[in-house]
LUMPA-96841 format. One record per residue: x, y, z of N, C-alpha, C, O in turn; residue in three letters. Coordinates in steps of 0.05 Angstrom, whole numbers, padded with zeros to 5 digits, always signed. Atoms other than C-alpha are relative to their C-alpha. Example, Ala and Ser with C-alpha at 12.3 -4.5 7.8 and 13.67 -1.06 7.14 Angstrom:
<dokes>
+00018-00024+00000+00246-00090+00156+00018+00024+00000+00039+00024+00013ALA
-00016-00024-00001+00273-00021+00143-00015+00022+00014-00005+00044+00018SER
</dokes>
This chain:
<dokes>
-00019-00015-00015+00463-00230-00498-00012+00027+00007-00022+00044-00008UNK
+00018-00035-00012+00436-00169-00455+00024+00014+00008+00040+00006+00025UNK
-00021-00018-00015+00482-00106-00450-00006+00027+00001-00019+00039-00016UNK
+00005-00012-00018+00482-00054-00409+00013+00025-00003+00037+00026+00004UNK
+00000-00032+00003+00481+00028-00425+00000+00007+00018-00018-00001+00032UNK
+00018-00019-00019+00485+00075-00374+00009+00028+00000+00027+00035-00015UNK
+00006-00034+00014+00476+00152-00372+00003+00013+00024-00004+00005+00046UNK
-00008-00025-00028+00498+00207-00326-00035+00016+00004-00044+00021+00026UNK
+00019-00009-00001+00431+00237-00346-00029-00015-00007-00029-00031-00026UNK
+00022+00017+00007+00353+00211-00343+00000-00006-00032+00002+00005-00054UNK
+00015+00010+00037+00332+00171-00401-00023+00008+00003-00034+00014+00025UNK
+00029-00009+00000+00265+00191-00431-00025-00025+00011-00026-00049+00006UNK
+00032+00011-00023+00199+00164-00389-00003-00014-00020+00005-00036-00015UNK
+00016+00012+00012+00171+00139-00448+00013-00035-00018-00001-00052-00030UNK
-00014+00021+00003+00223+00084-00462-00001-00027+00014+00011-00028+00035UNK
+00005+00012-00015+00202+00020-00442+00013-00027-00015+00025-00025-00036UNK
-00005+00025+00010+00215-00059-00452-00019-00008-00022-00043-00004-00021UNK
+00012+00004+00032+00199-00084-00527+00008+00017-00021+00009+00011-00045UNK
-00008-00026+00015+00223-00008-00550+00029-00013-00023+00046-00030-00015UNK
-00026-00002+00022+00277-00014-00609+00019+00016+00011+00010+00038+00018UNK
-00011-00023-00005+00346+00019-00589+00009+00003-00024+00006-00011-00044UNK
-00018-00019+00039+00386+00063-00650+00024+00007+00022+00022+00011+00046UNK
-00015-00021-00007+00450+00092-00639+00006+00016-00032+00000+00009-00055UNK
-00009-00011+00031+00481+00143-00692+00022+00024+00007+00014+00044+00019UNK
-00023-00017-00007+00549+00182-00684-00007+00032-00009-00017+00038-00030UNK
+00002-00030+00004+00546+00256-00682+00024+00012-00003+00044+00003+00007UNK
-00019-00022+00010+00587+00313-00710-00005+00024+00016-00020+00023+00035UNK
-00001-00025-00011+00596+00383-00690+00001+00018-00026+00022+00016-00039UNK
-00009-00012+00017+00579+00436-00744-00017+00028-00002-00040+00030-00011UNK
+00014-00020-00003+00564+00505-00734-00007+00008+00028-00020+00028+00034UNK
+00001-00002-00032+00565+00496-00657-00024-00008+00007-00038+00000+00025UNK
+00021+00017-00013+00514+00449-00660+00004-00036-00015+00008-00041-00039UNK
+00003+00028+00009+00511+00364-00656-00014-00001-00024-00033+00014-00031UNK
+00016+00005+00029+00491+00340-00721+00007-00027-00002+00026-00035+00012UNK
-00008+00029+00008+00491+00262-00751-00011+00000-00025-00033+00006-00033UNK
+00004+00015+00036+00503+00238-00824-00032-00015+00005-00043-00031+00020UNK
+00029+00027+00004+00435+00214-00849+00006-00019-00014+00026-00023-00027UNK
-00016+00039+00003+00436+00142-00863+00018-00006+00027+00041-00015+00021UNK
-00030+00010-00014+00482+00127-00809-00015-00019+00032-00005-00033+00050UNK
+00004+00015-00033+00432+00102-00751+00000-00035+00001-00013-00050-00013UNK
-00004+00021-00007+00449+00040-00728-00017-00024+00028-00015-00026+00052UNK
+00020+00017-00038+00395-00018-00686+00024-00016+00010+00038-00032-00002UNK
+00000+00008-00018+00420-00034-00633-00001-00032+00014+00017-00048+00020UNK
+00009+00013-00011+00375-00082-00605-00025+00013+00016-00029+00037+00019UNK
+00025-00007-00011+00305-00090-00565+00011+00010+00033+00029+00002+00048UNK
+00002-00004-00036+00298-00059-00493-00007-00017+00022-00031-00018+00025UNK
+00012+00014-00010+00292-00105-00446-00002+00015+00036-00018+00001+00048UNK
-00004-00020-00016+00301-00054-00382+00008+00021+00009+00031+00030+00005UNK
-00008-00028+00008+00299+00008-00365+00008+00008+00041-00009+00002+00058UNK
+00001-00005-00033+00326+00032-00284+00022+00020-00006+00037+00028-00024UNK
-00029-00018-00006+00368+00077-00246-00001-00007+00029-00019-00021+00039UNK
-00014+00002-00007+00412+00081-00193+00021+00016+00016+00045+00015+00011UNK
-00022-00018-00009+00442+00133-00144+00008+00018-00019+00030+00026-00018UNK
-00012-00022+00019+00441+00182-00205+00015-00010-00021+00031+00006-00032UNK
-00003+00015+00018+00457+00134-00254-00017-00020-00013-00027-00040-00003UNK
+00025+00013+00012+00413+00111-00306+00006-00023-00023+00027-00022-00035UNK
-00016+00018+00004+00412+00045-00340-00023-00019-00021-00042-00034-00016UNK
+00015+00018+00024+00387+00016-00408+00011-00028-00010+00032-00028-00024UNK
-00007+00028+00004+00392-00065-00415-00019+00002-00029-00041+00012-00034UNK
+00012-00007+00022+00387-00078-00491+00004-00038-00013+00026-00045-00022UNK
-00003+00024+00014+00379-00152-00517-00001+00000-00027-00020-00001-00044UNK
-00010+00005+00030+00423-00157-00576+00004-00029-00007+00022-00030-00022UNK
+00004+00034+00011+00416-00237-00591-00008+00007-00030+00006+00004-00050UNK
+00028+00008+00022+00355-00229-00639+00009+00031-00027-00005+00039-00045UNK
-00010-00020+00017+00400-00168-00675+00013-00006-00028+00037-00009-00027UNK
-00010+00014+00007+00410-00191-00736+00021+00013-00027+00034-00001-00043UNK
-00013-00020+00000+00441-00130-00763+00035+00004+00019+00054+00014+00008UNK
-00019-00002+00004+00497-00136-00718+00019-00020-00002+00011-00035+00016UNK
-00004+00009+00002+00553-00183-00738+00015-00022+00023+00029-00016+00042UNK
-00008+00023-00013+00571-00250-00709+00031-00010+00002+00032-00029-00014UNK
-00019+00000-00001+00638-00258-00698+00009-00039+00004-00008-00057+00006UNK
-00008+00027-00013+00685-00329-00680-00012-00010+00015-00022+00010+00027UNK
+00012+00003-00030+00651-00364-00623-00027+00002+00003-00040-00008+00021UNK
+00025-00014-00009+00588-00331-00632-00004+00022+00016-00025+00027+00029UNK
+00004-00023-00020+00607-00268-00598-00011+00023-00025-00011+00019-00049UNK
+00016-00021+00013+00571-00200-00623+00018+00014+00008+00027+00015+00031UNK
-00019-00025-00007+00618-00144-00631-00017+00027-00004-00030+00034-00023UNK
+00019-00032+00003+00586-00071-00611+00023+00022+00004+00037+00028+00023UNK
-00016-00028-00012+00625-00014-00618-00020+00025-00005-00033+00028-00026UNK
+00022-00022-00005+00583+00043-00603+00023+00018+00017+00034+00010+00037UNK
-00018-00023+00005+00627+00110-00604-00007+00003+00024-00026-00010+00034UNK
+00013-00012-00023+00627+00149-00540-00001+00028-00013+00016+00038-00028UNK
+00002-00024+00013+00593+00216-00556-00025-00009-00012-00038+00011-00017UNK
+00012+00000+00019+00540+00179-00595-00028+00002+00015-00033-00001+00039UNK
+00034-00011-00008+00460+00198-00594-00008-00035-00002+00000-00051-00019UNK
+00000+00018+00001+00433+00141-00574-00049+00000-00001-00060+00016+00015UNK
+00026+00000+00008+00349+00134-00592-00012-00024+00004-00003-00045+00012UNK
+00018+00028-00011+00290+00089-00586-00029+00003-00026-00039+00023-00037UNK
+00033+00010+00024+00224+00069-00637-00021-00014+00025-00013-00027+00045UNK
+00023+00017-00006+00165+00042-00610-00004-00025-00020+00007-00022-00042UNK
+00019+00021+00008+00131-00026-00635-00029+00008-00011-00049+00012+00002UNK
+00027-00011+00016+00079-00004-00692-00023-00017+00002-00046-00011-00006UNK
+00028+00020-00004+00034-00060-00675-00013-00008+00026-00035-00019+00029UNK
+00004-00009-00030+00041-00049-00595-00014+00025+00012-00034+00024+00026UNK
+00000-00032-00003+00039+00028-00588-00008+00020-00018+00000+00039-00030UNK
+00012-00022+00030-00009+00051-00632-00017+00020+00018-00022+00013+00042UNK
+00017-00022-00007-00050+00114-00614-00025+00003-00011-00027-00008-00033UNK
+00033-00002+00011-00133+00131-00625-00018-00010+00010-00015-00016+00034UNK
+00022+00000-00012-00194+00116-00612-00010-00042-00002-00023-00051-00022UNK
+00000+00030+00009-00198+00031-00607-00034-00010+00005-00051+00001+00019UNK
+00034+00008-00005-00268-00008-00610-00008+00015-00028+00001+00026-00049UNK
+00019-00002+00026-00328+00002-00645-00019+00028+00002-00033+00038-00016UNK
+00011-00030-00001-00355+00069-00619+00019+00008+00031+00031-00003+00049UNK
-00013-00017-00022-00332+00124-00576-00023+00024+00010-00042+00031-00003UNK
+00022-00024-00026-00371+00179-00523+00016+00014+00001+00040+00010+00006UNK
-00010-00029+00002-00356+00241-00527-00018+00022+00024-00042+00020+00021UNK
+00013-00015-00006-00380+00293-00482+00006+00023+00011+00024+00020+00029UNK
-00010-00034+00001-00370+00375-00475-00014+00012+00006-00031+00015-00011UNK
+00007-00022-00009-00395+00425-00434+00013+00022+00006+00036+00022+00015UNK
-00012-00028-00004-00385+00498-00429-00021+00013+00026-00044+00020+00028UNK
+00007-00005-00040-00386+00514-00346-00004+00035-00006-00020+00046+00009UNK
-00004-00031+00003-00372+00598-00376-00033+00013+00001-00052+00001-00009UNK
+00033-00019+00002-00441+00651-00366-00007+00012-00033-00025+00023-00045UNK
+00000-00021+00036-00419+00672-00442-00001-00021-00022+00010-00043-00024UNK
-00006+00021+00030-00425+00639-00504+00032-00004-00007+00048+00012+00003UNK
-00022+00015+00009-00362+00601-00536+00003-00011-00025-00017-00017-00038UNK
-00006+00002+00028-00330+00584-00595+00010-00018-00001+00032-00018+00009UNK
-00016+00036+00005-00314+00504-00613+00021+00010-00028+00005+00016-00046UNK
-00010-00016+00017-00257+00532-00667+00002-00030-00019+00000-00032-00043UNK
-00012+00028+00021-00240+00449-00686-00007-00023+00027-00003-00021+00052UNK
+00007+00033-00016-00265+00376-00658+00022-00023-00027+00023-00021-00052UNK
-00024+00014+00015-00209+00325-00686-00003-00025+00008-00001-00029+00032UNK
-00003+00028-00014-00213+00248-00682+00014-00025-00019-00001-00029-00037UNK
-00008+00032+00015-00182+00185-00717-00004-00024+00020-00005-00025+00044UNK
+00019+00019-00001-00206+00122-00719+00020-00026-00013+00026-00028-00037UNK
-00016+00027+00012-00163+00051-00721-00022-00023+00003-00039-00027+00021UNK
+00018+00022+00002-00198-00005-00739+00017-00030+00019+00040-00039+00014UNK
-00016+00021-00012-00180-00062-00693-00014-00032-00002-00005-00049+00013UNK
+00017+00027+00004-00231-00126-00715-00002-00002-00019-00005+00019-00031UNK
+00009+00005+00026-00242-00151-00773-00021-00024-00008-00027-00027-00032UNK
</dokes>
């Protein structure tokens, strides 16, 4: 079953199909949103992400959810507060970050007439063969 979020304001760019959604109810304290930890709740996977005349629009296939409960019939009941922060994860075995393979090229020049100062060179290294 695919159901359908939508938002007065852009969702973030980086949210795509496969993404995990969360929701998690927020408070007000101190004149700022806040949410009980422990409290986030999946969702389901992303299966699209669009908009629409200024209306934006997250399709979330909750089937394979197995977190939320199954009701008579086989229907899935979602109540998802209005007000609530609604979030996304990546796929740790999709959307990994670094340098992939078995070597990497590097190369740096300084275009300036003056000498320069390298302060830090930084790299990690995932192993992806075995």
């Amino acid at each position: 079953m695919i159901i359908t979020l939508s938002f007065n304001q852009p969702i973030n760019v980086s949210v795509q199909p496969g993404d995990f959604a969360y929701f998690t109810g927020t408070s007000t304290s101190a004149g700022f949103n806040t949410s009980p930890i422990g409290s986030v709740t999946y969702i389901g996977n992303v299966t699209n992400v669009s908009s629409s005349g200024g209306t934006h629009f997250l399709a979330i296939d909750v089937v394979n959810n197995t977190l939320l409960p199954v009701g008579a019939g086989g229907t899935i009941t979602i109540n998802i507060p209005a007000g609530s922060f609604i979030m996304f994860s990546k796929h740790t075995q999709v959307n990994i970050s670094g340098v992939l393979g078995y070597y990497a090229k590097v190369t740096m020049r300084n275009y300036s007439n003056g000498p320069i100062e390298l302060y830090s060179l930084g790299s990690d290294v995932i192993e992806n063969s075995k």
